[in-house]
C-alpha positions in Angstrom: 0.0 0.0 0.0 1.5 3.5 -0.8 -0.4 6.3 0.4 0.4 9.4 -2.0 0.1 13.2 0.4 1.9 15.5 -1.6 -0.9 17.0 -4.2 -3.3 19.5 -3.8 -5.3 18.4 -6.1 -6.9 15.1 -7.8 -5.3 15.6 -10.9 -1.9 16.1 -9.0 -2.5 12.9 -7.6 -3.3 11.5 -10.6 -0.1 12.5 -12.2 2.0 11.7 -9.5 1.2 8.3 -9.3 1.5 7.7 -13.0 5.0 8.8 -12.9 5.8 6.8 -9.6 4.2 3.9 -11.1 7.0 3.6 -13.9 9.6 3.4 -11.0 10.8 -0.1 -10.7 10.4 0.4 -7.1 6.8 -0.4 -8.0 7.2 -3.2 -10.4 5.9 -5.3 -8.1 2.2 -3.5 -8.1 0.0 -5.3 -9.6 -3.1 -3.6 -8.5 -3.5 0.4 -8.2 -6.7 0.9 -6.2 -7.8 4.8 -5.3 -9.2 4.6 -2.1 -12.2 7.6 -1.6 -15.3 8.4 -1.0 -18.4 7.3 -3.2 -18.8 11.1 -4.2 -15.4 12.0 -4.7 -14.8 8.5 -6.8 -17.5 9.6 -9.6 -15.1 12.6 -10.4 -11.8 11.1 -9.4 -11.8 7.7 -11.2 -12.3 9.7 -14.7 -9.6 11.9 -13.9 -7.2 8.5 -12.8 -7.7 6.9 -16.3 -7.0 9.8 -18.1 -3.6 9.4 -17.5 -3.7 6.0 -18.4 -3.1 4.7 -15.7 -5.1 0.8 -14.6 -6.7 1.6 -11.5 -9.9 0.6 -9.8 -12.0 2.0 -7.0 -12.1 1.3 -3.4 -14.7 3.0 -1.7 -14.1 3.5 2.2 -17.7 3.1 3.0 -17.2 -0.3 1.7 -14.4 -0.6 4.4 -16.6 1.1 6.7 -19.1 -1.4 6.4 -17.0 -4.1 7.5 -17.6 -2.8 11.3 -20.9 -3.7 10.9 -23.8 -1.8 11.8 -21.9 0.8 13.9 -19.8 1.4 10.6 -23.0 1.5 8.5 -24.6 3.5 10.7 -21.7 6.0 10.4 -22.1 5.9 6.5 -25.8 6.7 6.4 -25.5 9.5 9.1 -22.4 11.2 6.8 -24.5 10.9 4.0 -27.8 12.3 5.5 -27.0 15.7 4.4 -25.8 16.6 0.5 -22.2 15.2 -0.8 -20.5 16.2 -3.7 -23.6 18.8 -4.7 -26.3 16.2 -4.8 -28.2 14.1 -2.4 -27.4 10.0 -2.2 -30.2 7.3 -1.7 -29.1 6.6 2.0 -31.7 4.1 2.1 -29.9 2.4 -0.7 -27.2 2.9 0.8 -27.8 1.0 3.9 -29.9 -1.8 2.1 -26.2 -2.1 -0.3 -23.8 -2.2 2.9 -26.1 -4.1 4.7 -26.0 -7.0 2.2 -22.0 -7.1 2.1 -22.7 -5.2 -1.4 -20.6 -2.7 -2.6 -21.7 1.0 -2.6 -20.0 1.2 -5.9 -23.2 -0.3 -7.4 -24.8 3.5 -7.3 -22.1 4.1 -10.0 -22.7 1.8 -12.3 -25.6 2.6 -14.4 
């Protein structure tokens, strides 16, 4: 796991880890994951592949979830109130976690 904190920005990231992906000190990497929030994923995955870079998302709620219903429950309170300019389906939400599903499946359409 390599956890990137020098960018300011998502694109910054983005480009960062493209060019420290091409350092054989991560030849081994197999995987790139981006680890976020649902409502930062929808605009940072997009800005990940532009680059060109292989990556999939991991979505902390999903990690969340794994506490059970005290890390559900923390999930569907943050998401009470408006994320990323819109309102999410918290019942969804907690029906998705709830079922050992990922919250991911509000992405895909």
């Amino acid at each position: 796991m390599f956890f990137e904190e020098l960018s300011a920005t998502t694109e910054e990231n983005a480009e960062i880890l493209k060019i420290l992906s091409k350092r054989s000190t991560f030849a081994f990497a197999k995987k790139i994951a981006i680890l976020t929030l649902i409502y930062h994923m929808e605009r940072a995955l997009p800005v990940f592949r532009s680059t060109g870079l292989e990556v999939e998302p991991l979505f902390t709620e999903d990690l969340l979830a794994l506490e059970g219903e005290p890390g559900i429950e923390k999930v569907c309170q943050y998401y009470s109130v408006p994320k990323g300019g819109k309102q999410w389906p918290v019942d969804k939400i907690r029906e998705l976690l709830s079922s050992g599903r990922s919250i991911g499946e509000l992405l895909r359409k």
